[in-house]
PyMOL Python script that loads the backbone (N, CA, C, O; Angstrom):
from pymol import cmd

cmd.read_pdbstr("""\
ATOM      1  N   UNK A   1      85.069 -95.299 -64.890  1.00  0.00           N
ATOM      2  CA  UNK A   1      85.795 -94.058 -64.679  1.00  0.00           C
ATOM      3  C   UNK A   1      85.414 -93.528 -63.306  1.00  0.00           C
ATOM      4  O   UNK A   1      84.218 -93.509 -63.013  1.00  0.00           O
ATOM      5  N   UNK A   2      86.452 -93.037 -62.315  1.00  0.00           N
ATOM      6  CA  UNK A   2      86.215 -93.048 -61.091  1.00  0.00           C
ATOM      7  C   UNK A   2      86.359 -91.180 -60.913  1.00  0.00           C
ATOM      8  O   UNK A   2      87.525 -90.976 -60.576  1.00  0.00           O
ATOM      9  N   UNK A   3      85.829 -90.238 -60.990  1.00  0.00           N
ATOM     10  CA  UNK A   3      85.511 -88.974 -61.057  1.00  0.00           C
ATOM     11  C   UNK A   3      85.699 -88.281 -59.596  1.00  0.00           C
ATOM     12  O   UNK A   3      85.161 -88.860 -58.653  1.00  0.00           O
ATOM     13  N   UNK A   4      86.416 -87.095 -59.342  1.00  0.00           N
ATOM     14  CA  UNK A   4      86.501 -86.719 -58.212  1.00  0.00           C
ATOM     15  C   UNK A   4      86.677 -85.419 -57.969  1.00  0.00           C
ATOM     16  O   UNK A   4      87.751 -84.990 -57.547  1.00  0.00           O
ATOM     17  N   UNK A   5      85.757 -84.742 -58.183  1.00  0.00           N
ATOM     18  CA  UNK A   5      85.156 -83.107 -57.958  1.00  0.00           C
ATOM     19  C   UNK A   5      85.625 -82.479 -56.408  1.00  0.00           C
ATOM     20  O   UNK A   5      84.849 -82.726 -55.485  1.00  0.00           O
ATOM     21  N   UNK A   6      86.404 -81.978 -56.215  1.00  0.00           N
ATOM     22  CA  UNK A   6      86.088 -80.711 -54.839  1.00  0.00           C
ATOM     23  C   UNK A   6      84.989 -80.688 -54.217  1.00  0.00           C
ATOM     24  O   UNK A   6      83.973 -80.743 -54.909  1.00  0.00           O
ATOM     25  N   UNK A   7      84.864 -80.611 -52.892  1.00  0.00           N
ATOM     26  CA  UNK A   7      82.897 -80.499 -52.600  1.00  0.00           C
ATOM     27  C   UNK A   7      82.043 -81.143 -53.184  1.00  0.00           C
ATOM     28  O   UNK A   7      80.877 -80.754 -53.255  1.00  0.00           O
ATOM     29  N   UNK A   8      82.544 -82.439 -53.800  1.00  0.00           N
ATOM     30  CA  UNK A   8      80.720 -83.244 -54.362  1.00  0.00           C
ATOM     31  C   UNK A   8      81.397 -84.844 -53.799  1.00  0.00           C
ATOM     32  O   UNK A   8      82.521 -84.844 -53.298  1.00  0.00           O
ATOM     33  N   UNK A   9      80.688 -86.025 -53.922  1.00  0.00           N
ATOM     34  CA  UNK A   9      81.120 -87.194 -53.423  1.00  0.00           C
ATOM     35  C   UNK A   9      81.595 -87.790 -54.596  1.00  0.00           C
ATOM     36  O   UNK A   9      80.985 -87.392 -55.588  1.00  0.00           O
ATOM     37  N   UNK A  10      82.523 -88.654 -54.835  1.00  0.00           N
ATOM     38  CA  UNK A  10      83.292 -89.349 -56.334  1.00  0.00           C
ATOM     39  C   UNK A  10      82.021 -90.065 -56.795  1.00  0.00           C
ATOM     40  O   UNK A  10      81.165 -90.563 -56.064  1.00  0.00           O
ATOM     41  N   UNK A  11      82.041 -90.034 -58.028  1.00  0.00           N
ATOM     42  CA  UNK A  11      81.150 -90.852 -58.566  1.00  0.00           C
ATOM     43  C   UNK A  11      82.178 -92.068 -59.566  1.00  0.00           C
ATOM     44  O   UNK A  11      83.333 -92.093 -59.989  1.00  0.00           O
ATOM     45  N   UNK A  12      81.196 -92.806 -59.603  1.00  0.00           N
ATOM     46  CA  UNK A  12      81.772 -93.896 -60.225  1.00  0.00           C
ATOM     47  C   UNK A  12      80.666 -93.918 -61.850  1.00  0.00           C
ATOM     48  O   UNK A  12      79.436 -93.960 -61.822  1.00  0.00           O
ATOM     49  N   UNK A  13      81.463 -93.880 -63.043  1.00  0.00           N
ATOM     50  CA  UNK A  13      80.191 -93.804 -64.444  1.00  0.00           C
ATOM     51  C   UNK A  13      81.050 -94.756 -65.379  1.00  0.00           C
ATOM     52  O   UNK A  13      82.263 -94.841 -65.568  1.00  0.00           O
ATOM     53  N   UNK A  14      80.178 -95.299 -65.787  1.00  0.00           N
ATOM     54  CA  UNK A  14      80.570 -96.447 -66.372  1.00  0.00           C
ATOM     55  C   UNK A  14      79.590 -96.336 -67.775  1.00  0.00           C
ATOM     56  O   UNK A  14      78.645 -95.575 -67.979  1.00  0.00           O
ATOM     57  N   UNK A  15      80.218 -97.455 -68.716  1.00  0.00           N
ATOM     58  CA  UNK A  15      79.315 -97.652 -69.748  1.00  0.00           C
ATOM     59  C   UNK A  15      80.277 -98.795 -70.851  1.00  0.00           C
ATOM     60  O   UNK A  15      81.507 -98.763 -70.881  1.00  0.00           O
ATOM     61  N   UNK A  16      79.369 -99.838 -71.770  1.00  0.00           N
ATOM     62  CA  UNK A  16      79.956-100.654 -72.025  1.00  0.00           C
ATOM     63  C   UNK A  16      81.274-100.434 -73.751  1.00  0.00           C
ATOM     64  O   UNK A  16      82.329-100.985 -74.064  1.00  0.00           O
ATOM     65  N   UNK A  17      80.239 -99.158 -74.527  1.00  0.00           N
ATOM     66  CA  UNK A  17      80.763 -98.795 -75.568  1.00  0.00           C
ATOM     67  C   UNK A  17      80.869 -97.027 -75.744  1.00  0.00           C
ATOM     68  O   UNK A  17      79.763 -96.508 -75.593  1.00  0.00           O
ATOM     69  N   UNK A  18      81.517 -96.454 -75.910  1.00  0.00           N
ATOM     70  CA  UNK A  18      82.249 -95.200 -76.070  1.00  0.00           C
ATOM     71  C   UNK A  18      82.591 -94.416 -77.115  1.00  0.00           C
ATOM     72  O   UNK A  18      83.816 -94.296 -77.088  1.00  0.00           O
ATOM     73  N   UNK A  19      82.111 -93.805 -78.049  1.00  0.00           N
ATOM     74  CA  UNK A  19      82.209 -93.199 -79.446  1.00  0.00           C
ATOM     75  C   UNK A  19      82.251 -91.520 -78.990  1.00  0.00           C
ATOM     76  O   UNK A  19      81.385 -90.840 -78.439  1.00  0.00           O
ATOM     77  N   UNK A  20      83.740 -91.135 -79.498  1.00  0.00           N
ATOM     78  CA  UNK A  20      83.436 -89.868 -79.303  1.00  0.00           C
ATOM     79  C   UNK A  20      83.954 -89.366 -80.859  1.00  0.00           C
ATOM     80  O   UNK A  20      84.615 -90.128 -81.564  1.00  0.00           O
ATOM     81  N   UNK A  21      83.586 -88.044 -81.284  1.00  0.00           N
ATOM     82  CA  UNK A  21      83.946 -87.609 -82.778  1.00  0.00           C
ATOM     83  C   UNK A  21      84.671 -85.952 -81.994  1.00  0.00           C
ATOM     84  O   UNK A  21      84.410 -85.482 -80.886  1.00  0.00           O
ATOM     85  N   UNK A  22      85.678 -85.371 -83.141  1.00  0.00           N
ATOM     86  CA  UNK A  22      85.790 -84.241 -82.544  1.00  0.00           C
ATOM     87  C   UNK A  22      86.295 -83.724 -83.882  1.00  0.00           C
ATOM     88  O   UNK A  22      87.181 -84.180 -84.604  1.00  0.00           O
ATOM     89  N   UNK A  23      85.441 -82.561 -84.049  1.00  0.00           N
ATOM     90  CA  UNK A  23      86.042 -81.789 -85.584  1.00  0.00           C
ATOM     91  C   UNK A  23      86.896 -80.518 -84.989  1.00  0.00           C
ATOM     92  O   UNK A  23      86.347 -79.613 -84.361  1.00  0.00           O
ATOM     93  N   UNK A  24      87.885 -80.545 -85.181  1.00  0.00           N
ATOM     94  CA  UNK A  24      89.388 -79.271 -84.771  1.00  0.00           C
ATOM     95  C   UNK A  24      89.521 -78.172 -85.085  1.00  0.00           C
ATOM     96  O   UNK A  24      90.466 -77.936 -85.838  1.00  0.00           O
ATOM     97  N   UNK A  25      88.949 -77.436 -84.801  1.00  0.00           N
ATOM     98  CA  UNK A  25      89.310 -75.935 -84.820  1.00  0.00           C
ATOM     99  C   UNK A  25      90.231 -75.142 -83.937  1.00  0.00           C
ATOM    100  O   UNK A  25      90.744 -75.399 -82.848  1.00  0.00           O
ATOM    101  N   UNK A  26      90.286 -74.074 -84.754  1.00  0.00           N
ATOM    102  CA  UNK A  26      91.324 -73.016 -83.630  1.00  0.00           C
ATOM    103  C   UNK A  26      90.740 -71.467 -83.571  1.00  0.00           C
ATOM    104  O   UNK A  26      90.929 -70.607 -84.431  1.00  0.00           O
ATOM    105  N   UNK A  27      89.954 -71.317 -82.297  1.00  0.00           N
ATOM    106  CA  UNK A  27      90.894 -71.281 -81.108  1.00  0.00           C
ATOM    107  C   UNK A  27      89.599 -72.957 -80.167  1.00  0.00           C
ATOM    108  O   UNK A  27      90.047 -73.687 -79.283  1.00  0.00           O
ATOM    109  N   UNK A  28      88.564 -73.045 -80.571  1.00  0.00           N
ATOM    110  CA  UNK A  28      87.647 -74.312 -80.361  1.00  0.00           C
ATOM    111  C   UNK A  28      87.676 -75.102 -81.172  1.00  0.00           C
ATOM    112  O   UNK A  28      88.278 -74.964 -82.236  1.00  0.00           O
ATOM    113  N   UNK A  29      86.701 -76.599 -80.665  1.00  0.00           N
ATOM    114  CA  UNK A  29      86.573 -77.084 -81.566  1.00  0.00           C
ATOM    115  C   UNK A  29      85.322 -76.823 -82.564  1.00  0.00           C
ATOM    116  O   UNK A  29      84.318 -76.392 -81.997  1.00  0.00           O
ATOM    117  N   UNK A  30      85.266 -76.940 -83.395  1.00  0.00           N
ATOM    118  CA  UNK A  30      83.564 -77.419 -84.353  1.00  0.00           C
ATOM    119  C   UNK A  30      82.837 -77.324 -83.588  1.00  0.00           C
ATOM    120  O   UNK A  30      82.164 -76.396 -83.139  1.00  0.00           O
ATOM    121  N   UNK A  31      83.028 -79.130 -83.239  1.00  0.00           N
ATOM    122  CA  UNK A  31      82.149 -79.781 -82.706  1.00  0.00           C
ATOM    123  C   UNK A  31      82.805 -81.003 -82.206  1.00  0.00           C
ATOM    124  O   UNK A  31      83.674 -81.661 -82.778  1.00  0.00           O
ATOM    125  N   UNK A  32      82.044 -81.295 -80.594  1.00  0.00           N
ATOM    126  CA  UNK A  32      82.420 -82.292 -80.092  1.00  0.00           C
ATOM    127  C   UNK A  32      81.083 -83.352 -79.588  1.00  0.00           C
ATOM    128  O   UNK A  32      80.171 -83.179 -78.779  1.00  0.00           O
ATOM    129  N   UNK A  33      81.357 -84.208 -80.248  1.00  0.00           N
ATOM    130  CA  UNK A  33      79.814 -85.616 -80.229  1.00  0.00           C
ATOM    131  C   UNK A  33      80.758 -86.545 -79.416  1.00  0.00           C
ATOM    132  O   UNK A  33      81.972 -86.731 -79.494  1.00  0.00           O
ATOM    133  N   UNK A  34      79.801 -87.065 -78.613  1.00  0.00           N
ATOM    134  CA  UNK A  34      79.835 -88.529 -77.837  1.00  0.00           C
ATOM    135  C   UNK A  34      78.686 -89.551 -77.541  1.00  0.00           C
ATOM    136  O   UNK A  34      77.948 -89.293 -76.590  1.00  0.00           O
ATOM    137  N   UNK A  35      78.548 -90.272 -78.003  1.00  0.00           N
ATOM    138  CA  UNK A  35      77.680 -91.449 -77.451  1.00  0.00           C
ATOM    139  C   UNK A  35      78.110 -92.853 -76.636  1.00  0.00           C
ATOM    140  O   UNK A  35      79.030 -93.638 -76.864  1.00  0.00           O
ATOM    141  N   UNK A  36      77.427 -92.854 -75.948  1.00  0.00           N
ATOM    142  CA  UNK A  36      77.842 -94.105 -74.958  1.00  0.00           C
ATOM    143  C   UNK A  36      76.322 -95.042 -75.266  1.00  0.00           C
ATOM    144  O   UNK A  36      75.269 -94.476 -75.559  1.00  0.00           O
ATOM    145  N   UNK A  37      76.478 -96.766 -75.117  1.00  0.00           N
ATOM    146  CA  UNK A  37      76.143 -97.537 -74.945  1.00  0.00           C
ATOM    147  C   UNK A  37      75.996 -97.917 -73.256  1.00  0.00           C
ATOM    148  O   UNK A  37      76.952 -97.670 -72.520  1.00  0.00           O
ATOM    149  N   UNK A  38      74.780 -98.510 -72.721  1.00  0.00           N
ATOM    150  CA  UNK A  38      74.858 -98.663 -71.231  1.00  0.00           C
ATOM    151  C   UNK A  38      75.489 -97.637 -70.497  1.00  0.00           C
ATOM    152  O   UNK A  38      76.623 -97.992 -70.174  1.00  0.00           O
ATOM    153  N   UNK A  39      75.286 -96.839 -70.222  1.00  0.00           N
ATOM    154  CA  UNK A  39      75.755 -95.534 -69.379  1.00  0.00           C
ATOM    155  C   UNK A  39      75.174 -95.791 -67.867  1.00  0.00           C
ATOM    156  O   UNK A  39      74.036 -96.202 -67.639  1.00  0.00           O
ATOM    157  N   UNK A  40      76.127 -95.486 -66.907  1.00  0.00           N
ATOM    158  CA  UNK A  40      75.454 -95.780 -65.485  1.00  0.00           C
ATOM    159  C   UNK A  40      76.236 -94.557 -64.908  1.00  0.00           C
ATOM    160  O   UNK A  40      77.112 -93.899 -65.469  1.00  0.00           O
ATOM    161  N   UNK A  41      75.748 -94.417 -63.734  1.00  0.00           N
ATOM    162  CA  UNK A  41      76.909 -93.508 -62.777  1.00  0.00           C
ATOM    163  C   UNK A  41      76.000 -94.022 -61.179  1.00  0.00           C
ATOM    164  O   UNK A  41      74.827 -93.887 -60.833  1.00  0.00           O
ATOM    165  N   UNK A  42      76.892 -94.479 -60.683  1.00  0.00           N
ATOM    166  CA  UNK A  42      76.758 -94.586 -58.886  1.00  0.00           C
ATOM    167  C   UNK A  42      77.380 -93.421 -58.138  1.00  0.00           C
ATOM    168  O   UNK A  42      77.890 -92.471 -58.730  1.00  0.00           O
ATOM    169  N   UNK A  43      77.316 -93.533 -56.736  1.00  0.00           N
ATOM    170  CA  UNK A  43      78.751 -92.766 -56.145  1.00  0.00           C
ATOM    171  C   UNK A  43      79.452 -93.441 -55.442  1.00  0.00           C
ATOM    172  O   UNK A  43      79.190 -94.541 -54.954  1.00  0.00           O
ATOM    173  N   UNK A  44      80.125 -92.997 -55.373  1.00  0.00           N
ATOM    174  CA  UNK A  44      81.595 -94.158 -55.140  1.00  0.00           C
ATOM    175  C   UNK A  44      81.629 -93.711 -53.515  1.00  0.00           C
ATOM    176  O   UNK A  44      82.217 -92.629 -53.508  1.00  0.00           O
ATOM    177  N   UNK A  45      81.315 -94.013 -52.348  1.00  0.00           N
ATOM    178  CA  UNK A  45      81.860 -93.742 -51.133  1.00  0.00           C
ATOM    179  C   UNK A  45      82.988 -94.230 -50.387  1.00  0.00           C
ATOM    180  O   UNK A  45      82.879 -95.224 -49.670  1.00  0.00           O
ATOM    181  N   UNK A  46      84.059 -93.598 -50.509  1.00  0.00           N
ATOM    182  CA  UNK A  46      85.396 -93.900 -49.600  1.00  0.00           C
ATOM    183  C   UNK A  46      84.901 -94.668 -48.328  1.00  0.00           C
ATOM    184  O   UNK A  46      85.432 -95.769 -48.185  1.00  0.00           O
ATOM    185  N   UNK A  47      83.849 -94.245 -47.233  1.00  0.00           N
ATOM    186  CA  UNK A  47      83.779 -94.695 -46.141  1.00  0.00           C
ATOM    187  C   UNK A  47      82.811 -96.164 -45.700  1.00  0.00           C
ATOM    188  O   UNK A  47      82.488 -96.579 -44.587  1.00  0.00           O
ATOM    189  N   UNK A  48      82.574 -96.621 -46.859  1.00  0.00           N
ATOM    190  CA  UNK A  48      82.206 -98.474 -46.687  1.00  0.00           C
ATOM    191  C   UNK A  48      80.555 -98.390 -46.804  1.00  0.00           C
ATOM    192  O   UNK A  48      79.784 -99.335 -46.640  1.00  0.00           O
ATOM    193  N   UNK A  49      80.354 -97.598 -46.992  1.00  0.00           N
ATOM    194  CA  UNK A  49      78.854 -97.549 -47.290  1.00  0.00           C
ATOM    195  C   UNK A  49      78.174 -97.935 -48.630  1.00  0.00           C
ATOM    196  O   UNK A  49      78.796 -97.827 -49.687  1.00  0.00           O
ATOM    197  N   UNK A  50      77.455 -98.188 -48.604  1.00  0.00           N
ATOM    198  CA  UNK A  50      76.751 -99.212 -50.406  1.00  0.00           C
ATOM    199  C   UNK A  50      76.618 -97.532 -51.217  1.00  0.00           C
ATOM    200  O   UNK A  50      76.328 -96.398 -50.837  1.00  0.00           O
ATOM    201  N   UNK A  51      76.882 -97.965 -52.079  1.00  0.00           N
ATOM    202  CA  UNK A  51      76.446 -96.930 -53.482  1.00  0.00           C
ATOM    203  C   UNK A  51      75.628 -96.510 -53.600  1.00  0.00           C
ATOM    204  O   UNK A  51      75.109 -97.097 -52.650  1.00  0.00           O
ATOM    205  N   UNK A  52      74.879 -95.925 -53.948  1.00  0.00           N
ATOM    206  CA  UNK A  52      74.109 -95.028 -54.329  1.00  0.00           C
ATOM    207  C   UNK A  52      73.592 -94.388 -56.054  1.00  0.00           C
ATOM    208  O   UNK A  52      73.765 -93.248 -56.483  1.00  0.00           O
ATOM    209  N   UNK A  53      72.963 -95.516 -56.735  1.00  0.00           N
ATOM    210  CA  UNK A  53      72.374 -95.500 -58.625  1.00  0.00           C
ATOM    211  C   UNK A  53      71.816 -93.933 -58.521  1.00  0.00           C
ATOM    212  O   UNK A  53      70.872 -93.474 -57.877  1.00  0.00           O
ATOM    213  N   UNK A  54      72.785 -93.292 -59.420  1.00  0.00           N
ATOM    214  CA  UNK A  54      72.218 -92.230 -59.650  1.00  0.00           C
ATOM    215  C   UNK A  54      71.668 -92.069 -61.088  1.00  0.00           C
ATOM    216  O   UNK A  54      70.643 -91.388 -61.118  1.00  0.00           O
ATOM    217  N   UNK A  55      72.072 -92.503 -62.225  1.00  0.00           N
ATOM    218  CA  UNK A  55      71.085 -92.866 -63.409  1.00  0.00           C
ATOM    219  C   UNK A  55      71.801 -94.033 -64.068  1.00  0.00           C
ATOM    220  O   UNK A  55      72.844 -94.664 -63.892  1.00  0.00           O
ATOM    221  N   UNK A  56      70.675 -94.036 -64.988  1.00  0.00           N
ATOM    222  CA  UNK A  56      71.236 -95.574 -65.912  1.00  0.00           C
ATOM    223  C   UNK A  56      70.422 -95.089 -67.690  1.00  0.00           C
ATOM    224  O   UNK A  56      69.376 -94.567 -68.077  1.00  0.00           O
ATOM    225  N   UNK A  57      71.712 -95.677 -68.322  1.00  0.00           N
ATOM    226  CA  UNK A  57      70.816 -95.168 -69.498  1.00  0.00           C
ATOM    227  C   UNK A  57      71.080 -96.237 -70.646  1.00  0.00           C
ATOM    228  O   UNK A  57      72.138 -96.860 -70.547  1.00  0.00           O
ATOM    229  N   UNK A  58      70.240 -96.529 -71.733  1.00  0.00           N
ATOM    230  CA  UNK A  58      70.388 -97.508 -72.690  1.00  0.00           C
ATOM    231  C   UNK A  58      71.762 -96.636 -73.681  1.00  0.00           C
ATOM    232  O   UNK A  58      72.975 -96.825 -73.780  1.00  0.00           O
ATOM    233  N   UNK A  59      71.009 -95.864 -74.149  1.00  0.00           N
ATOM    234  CA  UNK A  59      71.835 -94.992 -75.226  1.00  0.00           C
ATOM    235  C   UNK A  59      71.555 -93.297 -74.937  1.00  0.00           C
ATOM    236  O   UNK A  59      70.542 -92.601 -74.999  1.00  0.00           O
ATOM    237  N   UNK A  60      72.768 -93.063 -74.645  1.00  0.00           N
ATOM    238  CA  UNK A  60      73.019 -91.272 -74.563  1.00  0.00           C
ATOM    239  C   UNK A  60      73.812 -90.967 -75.582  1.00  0.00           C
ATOM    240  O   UNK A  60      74.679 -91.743 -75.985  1.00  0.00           O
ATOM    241  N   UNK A  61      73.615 -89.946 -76.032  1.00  0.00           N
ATOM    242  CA  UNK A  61      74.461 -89.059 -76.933  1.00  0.00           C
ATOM    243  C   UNK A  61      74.526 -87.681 -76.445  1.00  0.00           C
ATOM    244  O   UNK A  61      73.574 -87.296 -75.766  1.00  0.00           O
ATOM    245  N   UNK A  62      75.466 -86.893 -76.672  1.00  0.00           N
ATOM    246  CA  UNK A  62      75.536 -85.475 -76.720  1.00  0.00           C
ATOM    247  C   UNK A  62      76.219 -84.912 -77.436  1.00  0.00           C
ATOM    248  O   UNK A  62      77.117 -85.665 -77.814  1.00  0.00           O
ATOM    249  N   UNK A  63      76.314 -83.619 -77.991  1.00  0.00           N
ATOM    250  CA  UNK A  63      76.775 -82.683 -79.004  1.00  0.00           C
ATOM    251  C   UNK A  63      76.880 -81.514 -78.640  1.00  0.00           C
ATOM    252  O   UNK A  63      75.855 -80.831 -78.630  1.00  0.00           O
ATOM    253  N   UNK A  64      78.481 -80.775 -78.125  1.00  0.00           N
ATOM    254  CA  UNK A  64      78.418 -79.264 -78.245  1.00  0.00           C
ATOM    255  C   UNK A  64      79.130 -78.723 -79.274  1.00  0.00           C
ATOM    256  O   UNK A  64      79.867 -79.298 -80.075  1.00  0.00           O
ATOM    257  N   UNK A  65      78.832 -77.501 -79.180  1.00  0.00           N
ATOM    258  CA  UNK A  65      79.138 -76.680 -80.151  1.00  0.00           C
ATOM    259  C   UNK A  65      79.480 -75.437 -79.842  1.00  0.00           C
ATOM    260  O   UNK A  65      78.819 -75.101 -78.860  1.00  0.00           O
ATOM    261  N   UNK A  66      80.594 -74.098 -80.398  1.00  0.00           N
ATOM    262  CA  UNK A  66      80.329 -72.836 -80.124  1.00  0.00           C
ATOM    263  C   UNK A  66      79.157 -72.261 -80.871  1.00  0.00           C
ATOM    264  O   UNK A  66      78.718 -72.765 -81.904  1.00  0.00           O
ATOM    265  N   UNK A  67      78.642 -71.118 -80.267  1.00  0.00           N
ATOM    266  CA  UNK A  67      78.088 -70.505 -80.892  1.00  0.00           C
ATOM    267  C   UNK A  67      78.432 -68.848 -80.051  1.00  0.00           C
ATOM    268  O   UNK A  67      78.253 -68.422 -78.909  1.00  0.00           O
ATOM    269  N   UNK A  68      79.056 -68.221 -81.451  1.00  0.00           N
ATOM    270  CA  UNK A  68      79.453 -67.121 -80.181  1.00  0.00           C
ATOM    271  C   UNK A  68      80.925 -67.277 -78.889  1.00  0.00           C
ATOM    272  O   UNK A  68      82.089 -67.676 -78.869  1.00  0.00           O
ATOM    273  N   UNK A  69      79.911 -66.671 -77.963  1.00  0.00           N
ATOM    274  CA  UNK A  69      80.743 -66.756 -76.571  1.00  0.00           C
ATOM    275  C   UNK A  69      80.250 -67.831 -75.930  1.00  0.00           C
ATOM    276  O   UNK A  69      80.845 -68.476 -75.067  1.00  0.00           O
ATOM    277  N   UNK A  70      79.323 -68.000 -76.286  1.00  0.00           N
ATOM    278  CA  UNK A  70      78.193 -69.684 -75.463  1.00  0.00           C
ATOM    279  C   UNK A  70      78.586 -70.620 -76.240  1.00  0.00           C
ATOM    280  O   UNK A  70      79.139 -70.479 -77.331  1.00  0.00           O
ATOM    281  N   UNK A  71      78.187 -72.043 -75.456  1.00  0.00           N
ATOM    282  CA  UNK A  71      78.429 -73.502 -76.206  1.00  0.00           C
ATOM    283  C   UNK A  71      77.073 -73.708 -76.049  1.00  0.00           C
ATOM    284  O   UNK A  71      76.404 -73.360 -75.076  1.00  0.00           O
ATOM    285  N   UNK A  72      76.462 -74.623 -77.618  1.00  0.00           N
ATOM    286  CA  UNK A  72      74.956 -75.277 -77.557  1.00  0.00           C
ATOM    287  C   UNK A  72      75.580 -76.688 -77.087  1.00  0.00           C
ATOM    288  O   UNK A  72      76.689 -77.218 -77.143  1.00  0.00           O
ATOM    289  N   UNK A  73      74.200 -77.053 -76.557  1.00  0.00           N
ATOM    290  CA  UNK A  73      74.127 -78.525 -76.085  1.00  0.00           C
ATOM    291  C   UNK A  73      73.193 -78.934 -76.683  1.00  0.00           C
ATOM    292  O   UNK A  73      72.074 -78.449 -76.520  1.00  0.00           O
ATOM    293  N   UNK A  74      73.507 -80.191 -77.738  1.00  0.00           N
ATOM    294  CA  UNK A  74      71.861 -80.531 -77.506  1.00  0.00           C
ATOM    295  C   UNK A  74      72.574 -82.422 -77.036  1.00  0.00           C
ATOM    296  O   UNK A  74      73.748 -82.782 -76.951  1.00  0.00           O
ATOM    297  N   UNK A  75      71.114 -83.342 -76.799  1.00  0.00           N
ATOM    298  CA  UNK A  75      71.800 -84.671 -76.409  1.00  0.00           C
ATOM    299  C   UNK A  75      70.092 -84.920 -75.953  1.00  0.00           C
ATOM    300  O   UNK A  75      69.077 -84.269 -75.704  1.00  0.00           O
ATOM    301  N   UNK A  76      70.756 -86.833 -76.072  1.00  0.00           N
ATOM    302  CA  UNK A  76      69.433 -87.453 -75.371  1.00  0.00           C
ATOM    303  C   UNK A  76      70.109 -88.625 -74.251  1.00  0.00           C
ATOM    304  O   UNK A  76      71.274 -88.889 -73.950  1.00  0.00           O
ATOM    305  N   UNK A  77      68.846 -89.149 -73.825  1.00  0.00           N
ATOM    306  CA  UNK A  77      69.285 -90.431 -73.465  1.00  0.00           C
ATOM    307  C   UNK A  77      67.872 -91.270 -73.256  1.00  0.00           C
ATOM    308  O   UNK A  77      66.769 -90.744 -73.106  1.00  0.00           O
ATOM    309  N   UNK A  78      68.182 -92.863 -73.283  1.00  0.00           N
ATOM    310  CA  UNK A  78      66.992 -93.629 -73.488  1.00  0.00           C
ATOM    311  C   UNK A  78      67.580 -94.591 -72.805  1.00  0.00           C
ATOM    312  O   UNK A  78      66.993 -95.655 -72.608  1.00  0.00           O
TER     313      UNK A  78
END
""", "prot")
cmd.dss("prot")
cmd.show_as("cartoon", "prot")
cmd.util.cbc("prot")
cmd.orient("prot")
């Protein structure tokens, strides 16, 4: 997945397996879970220059949630 923010450099994040869950609410959701298998992210430079490993991970997960006016986060990675 090739990512491209305003004011930051594209990153490039990758990973080999992708599980996301999402329980539906209105006017949010529940809850939204994702785990990835092999998770990486480089940055991607337009101008020919080598990449740049910005993390690498075995297994990440994360989980938000409302609570309120705020969203909890919780999540790991290994």
């Amino acid at each position: 997945l090739r990512t491209s923010v305003p004011g930051m450099a594209p990153l490039w994040i990758d990973w080999d397996t992708l599980r996301a869950n999402v329980k539906l609410s209105w006017p949010l959701p529940r809850r939204v879970s994702l785990e990835a298998e092999s998770l990486s992210a480089q940055t991607d430079p337009a101008d020919g220059t080598d990449p740049v490993e910005l993390f690498s991970a075995g297994t990440a997960a994360g989980e938000l949630r409302p609570n309120g006016q705020d969203i909890d986060y919780a999540g790991s990675f290994t």
